[in-house]
C-alpha positions as CSV (number, residue, x, y, z in Angstrom):
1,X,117.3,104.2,51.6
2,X,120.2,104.1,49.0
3,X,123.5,102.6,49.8
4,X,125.2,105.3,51.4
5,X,122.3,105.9,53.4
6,X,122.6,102.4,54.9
7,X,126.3,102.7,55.4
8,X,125.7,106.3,57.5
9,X,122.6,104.2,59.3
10,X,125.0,101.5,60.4
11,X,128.2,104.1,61.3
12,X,125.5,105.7,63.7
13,X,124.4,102.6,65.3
14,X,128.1,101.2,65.5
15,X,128.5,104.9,67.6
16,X,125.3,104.4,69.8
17,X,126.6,100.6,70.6
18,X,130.1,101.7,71.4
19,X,128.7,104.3,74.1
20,X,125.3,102.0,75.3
21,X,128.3,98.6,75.7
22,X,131.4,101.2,76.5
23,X,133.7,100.3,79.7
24,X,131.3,101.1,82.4
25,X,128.3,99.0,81.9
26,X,130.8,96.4,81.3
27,X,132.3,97.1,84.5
28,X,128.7,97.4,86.1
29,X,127.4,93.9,85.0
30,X,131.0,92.0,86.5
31,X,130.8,93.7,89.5
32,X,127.4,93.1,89.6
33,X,127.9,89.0,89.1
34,X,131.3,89.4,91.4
35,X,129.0,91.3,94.4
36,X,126.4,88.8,94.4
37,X,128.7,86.1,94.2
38,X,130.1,87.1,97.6
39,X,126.4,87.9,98.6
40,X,125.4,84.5,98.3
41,X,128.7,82.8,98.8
42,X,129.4,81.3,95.7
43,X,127.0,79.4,95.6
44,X,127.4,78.6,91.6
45,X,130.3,76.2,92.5
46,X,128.9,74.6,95.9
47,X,125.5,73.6,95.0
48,X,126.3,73.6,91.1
49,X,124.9,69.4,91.5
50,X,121.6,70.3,93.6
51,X,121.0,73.1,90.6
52,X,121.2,70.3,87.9
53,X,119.2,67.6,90.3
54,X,116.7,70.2,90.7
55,X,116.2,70.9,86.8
56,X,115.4,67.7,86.1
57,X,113.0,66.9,89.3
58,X,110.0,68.7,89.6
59,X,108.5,70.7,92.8
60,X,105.3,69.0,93.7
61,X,102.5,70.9,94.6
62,X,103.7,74.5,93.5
63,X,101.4,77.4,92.1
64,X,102.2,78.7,88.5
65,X,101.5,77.6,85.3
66,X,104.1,75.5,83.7
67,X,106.6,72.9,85.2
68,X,110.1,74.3,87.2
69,X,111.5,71.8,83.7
70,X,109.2,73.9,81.2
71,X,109.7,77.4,82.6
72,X,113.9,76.3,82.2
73,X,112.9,75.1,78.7
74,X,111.2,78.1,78.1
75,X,113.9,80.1,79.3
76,X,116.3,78.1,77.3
77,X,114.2,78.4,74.4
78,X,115.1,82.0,74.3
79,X,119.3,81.8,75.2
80,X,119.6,78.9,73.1
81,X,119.9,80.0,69.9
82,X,121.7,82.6,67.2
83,X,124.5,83.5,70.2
84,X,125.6,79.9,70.8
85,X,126.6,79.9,67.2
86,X,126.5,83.1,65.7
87,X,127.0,85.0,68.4
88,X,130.7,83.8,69.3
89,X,131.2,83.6,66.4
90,X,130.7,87.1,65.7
91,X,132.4,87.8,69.2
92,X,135.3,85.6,68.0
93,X,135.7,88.1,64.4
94,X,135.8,91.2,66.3
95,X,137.7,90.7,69.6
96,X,140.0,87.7,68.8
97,X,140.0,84.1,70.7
98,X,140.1,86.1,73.9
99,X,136.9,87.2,73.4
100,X,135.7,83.3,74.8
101,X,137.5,83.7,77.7
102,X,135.7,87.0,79.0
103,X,132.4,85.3,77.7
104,X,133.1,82.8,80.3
105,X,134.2,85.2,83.0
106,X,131.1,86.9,82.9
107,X,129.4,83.2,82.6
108,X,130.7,82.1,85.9
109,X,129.8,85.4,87.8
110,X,126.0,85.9,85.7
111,X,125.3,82.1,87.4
112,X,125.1,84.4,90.6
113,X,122.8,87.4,89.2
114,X,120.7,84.3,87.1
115,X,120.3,82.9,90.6
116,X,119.1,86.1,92.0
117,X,116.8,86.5,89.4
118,X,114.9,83.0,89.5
119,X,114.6,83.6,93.5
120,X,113.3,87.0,93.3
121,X,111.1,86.1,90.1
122,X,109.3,83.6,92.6
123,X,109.5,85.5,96.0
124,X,107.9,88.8,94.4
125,X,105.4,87.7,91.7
126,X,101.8,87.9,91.5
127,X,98.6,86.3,90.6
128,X,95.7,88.4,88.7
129,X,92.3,87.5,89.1
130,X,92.4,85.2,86.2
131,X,94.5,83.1,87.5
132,X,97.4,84.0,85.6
133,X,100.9,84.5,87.4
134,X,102.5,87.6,86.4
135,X,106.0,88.2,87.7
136,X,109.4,89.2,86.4
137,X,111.9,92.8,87.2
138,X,109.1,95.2,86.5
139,X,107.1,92.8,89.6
140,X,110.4,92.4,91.6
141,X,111.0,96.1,91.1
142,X,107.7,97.2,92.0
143,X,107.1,94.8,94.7
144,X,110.7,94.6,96.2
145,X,111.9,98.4,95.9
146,X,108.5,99.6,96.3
147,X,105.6,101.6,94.2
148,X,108.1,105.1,93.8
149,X,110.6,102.8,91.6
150,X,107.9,102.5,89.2
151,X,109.2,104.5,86.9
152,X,111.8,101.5,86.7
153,X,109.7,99.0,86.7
154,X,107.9,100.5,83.3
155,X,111.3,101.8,81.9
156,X,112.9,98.1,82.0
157,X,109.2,96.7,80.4
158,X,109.5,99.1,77.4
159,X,113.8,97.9,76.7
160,X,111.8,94.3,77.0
161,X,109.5,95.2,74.3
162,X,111.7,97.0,72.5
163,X,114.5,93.7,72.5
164,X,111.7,90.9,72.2
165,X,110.7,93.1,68.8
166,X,114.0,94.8,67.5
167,X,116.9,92.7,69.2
168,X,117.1,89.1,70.3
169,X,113.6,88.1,70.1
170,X,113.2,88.5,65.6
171,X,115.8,90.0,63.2
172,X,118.4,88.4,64.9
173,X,116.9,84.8,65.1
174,X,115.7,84.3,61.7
175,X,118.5,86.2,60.2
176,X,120.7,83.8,61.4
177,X,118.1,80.8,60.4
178,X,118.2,82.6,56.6
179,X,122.1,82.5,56.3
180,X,122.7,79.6,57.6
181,X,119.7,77.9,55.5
182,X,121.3,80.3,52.3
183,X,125.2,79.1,53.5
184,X,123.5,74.8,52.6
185,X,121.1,75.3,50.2
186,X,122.3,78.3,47.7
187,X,125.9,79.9,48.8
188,X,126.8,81.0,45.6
189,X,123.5,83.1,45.8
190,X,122.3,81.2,42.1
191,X,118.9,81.4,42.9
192,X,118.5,85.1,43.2
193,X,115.9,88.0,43.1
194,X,116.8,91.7,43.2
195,X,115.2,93.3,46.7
196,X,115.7,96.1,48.6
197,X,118.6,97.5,46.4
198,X,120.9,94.0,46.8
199,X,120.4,90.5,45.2
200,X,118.4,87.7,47.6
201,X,118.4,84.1,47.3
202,X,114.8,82.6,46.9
203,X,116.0,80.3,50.1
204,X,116.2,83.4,52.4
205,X,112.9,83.8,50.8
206,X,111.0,80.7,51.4
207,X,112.7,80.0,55.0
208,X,111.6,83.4,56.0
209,X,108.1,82.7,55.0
210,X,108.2,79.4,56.6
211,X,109.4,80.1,60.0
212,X,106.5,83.5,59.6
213,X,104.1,81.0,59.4
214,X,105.1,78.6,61.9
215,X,106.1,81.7,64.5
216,X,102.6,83.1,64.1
217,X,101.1,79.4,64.4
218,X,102.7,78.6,68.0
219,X,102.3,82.0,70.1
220,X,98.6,82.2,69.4
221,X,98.7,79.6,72.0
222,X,100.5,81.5,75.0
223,X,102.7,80.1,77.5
224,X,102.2,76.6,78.0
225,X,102.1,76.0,73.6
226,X,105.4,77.9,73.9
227,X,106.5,75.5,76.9
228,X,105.1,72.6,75.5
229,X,107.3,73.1,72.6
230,X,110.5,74.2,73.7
231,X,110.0,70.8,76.7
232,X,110.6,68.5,73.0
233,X,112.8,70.7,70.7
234,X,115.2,72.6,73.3
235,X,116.8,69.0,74.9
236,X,116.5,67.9,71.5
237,X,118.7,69.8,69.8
238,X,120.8,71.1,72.9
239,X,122.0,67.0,73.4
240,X,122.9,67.0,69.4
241,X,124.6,70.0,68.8
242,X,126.8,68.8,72.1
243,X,127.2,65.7,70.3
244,X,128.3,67.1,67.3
245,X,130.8,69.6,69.5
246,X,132.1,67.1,71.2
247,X,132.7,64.8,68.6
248,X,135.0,67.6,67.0
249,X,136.8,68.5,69.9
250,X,138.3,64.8,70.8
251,X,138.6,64.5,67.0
252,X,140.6,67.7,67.6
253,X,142.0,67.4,71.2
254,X,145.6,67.6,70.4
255,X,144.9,71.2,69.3
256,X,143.2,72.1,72.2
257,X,146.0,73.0,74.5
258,X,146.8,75.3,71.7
259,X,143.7,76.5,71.3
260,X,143.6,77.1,75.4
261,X,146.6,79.5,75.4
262,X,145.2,81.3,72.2
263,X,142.3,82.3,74.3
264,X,143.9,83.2,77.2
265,X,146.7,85.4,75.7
266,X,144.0,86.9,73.5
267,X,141.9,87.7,76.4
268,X,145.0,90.2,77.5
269,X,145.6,91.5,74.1
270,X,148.6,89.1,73.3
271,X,148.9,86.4,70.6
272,X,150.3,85.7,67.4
273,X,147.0,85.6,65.3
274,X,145.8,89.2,66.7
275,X,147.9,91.8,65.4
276,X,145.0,93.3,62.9
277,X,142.7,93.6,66.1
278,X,145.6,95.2,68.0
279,X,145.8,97.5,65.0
280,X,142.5,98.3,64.6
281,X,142.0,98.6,68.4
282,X,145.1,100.9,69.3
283,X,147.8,98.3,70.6
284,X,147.5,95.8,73.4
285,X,145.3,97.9,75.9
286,X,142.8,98.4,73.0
287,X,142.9,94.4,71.8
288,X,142.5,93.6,75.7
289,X,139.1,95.8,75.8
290,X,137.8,94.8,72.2
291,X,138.5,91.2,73.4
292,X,136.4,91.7,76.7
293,X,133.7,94.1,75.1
294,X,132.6,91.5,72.7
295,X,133.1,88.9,75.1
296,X,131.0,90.5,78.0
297,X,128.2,91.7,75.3
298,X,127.9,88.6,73.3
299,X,128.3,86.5,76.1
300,X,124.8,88.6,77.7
301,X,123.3,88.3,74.4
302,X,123.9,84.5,74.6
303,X,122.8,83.6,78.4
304,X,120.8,87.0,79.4
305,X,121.9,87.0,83.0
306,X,121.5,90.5,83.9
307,X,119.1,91.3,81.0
308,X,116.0,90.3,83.3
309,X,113.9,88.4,80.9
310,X,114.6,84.5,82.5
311,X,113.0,85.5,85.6
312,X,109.8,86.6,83.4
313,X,109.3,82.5,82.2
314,X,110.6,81.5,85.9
315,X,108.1,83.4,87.8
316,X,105.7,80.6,85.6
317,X,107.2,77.4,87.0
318,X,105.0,75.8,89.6
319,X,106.7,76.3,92.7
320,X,106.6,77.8,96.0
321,X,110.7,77.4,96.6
322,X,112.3,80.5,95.3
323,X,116.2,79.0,96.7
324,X,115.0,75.8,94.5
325,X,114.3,78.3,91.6
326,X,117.3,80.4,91.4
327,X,119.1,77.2,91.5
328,X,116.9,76.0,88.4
329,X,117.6,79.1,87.1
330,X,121.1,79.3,87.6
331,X,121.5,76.6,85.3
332,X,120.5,78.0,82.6
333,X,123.8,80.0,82.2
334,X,125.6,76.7,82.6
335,X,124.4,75.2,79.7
336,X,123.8,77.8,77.7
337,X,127.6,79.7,77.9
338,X,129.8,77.8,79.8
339,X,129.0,74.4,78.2
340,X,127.7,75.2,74.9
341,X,129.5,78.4,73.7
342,X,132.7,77.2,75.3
343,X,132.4,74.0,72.6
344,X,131.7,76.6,70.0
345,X,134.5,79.0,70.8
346,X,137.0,76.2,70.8
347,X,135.9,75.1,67.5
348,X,136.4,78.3,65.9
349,X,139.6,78.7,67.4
350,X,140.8,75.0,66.8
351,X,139.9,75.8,63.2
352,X,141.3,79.4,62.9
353,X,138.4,80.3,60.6
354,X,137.8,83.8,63.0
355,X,140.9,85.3,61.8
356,X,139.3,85.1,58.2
357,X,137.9,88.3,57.0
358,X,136.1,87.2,53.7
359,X,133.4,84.6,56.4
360,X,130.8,86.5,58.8
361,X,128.5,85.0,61.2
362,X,127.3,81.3,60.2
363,X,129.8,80.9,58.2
364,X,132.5,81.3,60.4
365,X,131.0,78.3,63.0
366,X,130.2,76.4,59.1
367,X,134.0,76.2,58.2
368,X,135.1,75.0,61.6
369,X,132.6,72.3,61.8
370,X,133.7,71.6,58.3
371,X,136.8,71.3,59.4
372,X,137.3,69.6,62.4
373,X,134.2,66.9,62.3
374,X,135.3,63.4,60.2
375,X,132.1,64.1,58.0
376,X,132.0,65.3,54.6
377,X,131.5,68.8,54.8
378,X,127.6,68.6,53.8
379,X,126.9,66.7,56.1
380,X,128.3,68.9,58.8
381,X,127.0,71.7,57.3
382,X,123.7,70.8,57.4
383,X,123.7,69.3,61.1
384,X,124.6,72.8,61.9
385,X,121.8,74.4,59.9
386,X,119.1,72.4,61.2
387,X,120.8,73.1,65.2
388,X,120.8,77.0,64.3
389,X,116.8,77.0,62.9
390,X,115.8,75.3,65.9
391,X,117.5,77.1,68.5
392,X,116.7,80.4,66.9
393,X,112.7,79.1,66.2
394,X,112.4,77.9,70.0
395,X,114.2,81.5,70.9
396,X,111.6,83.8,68.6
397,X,109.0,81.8,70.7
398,X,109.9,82.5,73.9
399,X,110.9,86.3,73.3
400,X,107.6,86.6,71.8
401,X,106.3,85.5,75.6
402,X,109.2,87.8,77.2
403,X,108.4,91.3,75.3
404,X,104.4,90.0,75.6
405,X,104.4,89.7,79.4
406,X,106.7,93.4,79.3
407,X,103.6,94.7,77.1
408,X,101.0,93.3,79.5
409,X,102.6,95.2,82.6
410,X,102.9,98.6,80.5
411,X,99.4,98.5,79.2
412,X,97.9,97.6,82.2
413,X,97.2,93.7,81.0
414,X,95.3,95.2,78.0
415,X,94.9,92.2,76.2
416,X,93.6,93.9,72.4
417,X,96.9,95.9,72.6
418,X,98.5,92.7,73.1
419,X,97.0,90.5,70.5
420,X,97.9,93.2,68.2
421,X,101.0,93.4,69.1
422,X,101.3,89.6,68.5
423,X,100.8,90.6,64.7
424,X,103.6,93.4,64.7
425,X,105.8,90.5,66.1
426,X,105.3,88.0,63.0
427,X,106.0,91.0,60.7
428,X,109.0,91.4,62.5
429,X,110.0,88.0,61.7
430,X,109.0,88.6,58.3
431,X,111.1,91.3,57.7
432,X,114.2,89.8,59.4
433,X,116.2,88.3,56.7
434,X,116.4,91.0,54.5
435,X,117.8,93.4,57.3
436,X,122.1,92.6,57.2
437,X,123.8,90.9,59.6
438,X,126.0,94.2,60.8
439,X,123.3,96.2,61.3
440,X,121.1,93.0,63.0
441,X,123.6,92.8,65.7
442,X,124.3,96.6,66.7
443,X,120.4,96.6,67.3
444,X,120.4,93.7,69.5
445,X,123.5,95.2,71.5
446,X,121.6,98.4,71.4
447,X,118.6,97.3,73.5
448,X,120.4,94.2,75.2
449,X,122.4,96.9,77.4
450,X,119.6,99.2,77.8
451,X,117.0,96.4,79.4
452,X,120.0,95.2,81.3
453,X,120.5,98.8,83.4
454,X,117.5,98.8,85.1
455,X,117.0,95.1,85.9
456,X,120.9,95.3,87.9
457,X,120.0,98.0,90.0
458,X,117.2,96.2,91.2
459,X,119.1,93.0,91.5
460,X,122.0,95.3,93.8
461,X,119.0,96.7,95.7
462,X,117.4,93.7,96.6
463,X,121.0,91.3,96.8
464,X,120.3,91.7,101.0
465,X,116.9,89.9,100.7
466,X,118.8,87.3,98.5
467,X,121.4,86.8,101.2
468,X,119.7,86.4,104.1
469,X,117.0,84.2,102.7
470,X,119.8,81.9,101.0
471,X,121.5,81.7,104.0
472,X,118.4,80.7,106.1
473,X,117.7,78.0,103.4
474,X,120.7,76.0,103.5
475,X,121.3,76.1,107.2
476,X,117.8,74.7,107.6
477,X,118.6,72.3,104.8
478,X,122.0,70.8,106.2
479,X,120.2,70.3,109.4
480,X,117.4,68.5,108.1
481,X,120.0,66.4,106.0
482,X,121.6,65.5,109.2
């Protein structure tokens, strides 16, 4: 494809993104977090401690395969990665500081829909005759609304393939591992060989091959190789990347107030440092909705609640509590938006490094880092390089189980389909660091708001069952806490 063929290529997916992520799925996925929020009584902030106790402690005597700790891992595995740092990044660039603040709006409300999908993951799955449990929102679907929403059922498992392979799961992930490995090792692009009509260092190169080779290595093992990893590396690198954040922000903290009202004006399309976005996006009204579009759909693409693929690992854990899950579960979006991305977004801000047009993705989050932490800047640069390759290794891993277990359910468990599927995955990840970060991104939107459609209606159908059983749960356990 020549140049102008790629630049058409990407005008068309920036048109398909803009109608897929427009106003009213936006709309639909709040409302859906603010309904269920009400459904189960906001439940995020009063039992916010038993969710974290819970994470930690695991359910003896529970069917599934891995631990309630390992299928979290495992679901972390997957939102940890490219959207705690690239992401917001990339959310920051487009919509402004404000774009944080809707990321955390929709945070606080997805807690509620990540809830509902850890209980219903538990309360509808399945075991096959081999054992195996097999549950997620093509089970909860099927199961919960019954054998004529299908149709559903396979249309959400063929967005879950189609995001595992094409979305968050490859390109993404070890895009985001080559530039921020190319940003350390070779930014000046020295080291360079001519491909696919643009020049490519030798380290995006090798790093693809690498993490190729280590990608294939672990999901020949299934499930409990992918849990067993992301138990170690996940913590790991969640604990020092938080470090590292929080280092910067006290080294910082007399910008932060600053930094506070920057995000919130932004968030209404005010703010000294936004008047190219306001531009761009057709005065305040338009820098208000570019602020909360790439807020709300980086923000998804970071935690997944609402996408329906945590309640595929959670529907795993080895447990017969489904309140005890969703709470498990819940945490997930915790960590993963409200603690991590929050640190990142403040960073950036503190920084001012979003407002510069000449750094994308990485490089953004690089500069702030560089910035703000009392290290010399390769050291901080690299700390952030070796977060990033983790987080986005551990989240290739446990899309690969996602978009396999989405396969399984549309090929009727055919296990040759999926072992060559497997394959197709790895060359996914292959190919990913040559693909460009623009184009990278739309994709992911792309499918992101597609899987997430049919997974919400289900969660809105089935909110009642949520309700009543929640309810039920804690009366019975303030009584026996009496």
């Amino acid at each position: 494809m020549t140049g102008e063929g790629f630049k058409t290529f990407g005008e068309i997916l920036k048109q398909i993104d803009g109608f897929v992520w427009g106003v009213p799925l936006i709309v639909l996925i709040i409302l859906t977090g603010i309904y269920l929020t009400i459904r189960v009584r906001g439940l995020q902030v009063r039992h916010l401690g038993k969710a974290l106790k819970f994470m930690v402690k695991n359910e003896e005597g529970g069917e599934g395969e891995v631990t309630s700790f390992g299928a979290l891992c495992t679901a972390l595995s997957a939102t940890i990665g490219t959207g705690n740092i690239v992401g917001v990044a990339t959310a920051l660039a487009a919509g402004g500081p404000g774009a944080l603040f809707w990321m955390i709006v929709a945070a606080f409300f997805g807690m509620a829909t990540k809830y509902t999908e850890g209980f219903l993951a538990i309360k509808y799955r399945t075991i096959d005759e081999e054992g195996h449990v097999l549950g997620g929102p093509f089970y909860y679907i099927e199961n919960g609304m019954g054998k004529k929403w299908k149709w559903l059922a396979k249309i959400f498992a063929f967005f879950g393939v189609c995001v595992g392979l094409m979305g968050i799961g490859t390109f993404t992930q070890v895009n985001g591992i080559a530039s921020a490995v190319t940003n350390f090792f070779d930014p000046n692009t020295s080291w360079a060989i001519h491909l696919f009509g643009r020049d490519i260092s030798w380290v995006v190169v090798i790093a693809g091959l690498i993490v190729t080779v280590c990608t294939a290595l672990v999901i020949i093992g299934g499930i409990k190789r992918i849990a067993n990893v992301s138990q170690v590396v996940v913590p790991f690198m969640a604990v020092l990347y938080v470090v590292f954040a929080v280092l910067l922000l006290l080294c910082n903290v007399t910008k932060i107030p600053d930094a506070i009202v920057q995000i919130v004006q932004g968030a209404f399309g005010y703010g000294d440092g936004i008047q190219g976005i306001r531009a761009v996006a057709g005065g305040v009204l338009g820098a208000m909705m570019a602020a909360m579009q790439n807020g709300v759909a980086k923000g998804i693409f970071s935690n997944e609640a609402g996408l329906g693929s945590a309640p595929i690992a959670a529907a795993a854990a080895k447990t017969k509590d489904t309140v005890r899950q969703g709470l498990v579960s819940m945490t997930g979006t915790f960590i993963d938006t409200i603690v991590i991305c929050t640190m990142t977004g403040l960073a950036i801000v503190i920084a001012g490094s979003w407002a510069n047009p000449d750094l994308k993705g990485v490089a953004i989050t690089t500069v702030a880092f560089q910035s703000g932490l009392p290290f010399p800047s390769v050291v901080s640069s690299f700390v952030l390089m070796i977060c990033l390759a983790f987080f986005a290794f551990t989240t290739i891993l446990g899309w690969d189980y996602y978009s396999e277990r989405c396969l399984e359910y549309l090929s009727n468990r055919n296990k040759t389909v999926v072992k060559v599927y497997r394959w197709i995955y790895v060359l996914a990840v292959f190919i990913g660091p040559y693909l460009t970060v623009a184009a990278v991104w739309t994709i992911a939107d792309i499918f992101n708001g597609l899987m997430a459609i049919p997974n919400v209606i289900a969660l809105i159908a089935l909110s009642g069952v949520v309700a009543k059983e929640t309810r039920d749960y804690f009366k019975e356990f303030d009584r026996l806490s009496k």
